[in-house]
C-alpha positions in Angstrom: -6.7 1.6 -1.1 -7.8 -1.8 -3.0 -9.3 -5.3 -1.5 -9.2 -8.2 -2.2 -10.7 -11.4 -0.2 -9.5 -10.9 3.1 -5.9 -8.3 1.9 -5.7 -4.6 2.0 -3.9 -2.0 0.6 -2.9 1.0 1.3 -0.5 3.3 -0.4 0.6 6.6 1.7 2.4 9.6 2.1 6.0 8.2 3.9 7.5 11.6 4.2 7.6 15.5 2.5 8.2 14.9 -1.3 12.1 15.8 -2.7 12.9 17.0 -5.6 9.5 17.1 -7.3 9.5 13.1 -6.2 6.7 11.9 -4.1 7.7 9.5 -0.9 4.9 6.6 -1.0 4.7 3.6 1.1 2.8 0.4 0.2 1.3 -1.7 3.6 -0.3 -4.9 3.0 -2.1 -5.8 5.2 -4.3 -9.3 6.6 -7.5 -8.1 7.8 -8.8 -12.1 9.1 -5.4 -12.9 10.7 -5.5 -16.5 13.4 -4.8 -14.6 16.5 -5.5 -12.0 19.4 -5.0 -8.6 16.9 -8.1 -7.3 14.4 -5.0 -7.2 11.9 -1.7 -8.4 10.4 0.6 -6.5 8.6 2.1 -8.5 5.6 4.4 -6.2 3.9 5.8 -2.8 3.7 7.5 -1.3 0.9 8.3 2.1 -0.6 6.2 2.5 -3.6 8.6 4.5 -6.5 6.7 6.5 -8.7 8.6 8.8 -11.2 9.4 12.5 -11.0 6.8 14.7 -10.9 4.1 12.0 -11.5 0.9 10.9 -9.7 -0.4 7.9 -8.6 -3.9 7.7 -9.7 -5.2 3.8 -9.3 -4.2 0.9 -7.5 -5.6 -2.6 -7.7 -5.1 -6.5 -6.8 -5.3 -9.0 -10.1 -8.2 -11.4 -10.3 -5.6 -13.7 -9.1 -5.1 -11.5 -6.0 
């Protein structure tokens, strides 16, 4: 997970790894949205990472 202002996210498990390649999913997600719900979710995406390899950080810019 990483923050920044009022964004998180969150990078998970999508499904059983294949072929030595891990599944990830990245969810953005809008933790002050205008509106009834505690949260908005921006934008999810698969998050490739190579064969065999690891994710080990994950961070927003200074920029956000």
């Amino acid at each position: 997970m990483s923050a920044y202002e009022n964004l998180l996210a969150v990078v998970y498990h999508g499904g059983p790894s294949v072929y030595g390649s891990q599944v990830l999913r990245l969810k953005i997600i809008d933790m002050n949205p205008t509106g009834p719900t505690a949260f908005s979710v921006i934008k999810e995406i698969e998050c490739p990472v190579s064969r065999y390899a690891n994710l080990t950080w994950l961070g927003f810019s200074e920029e956000g």
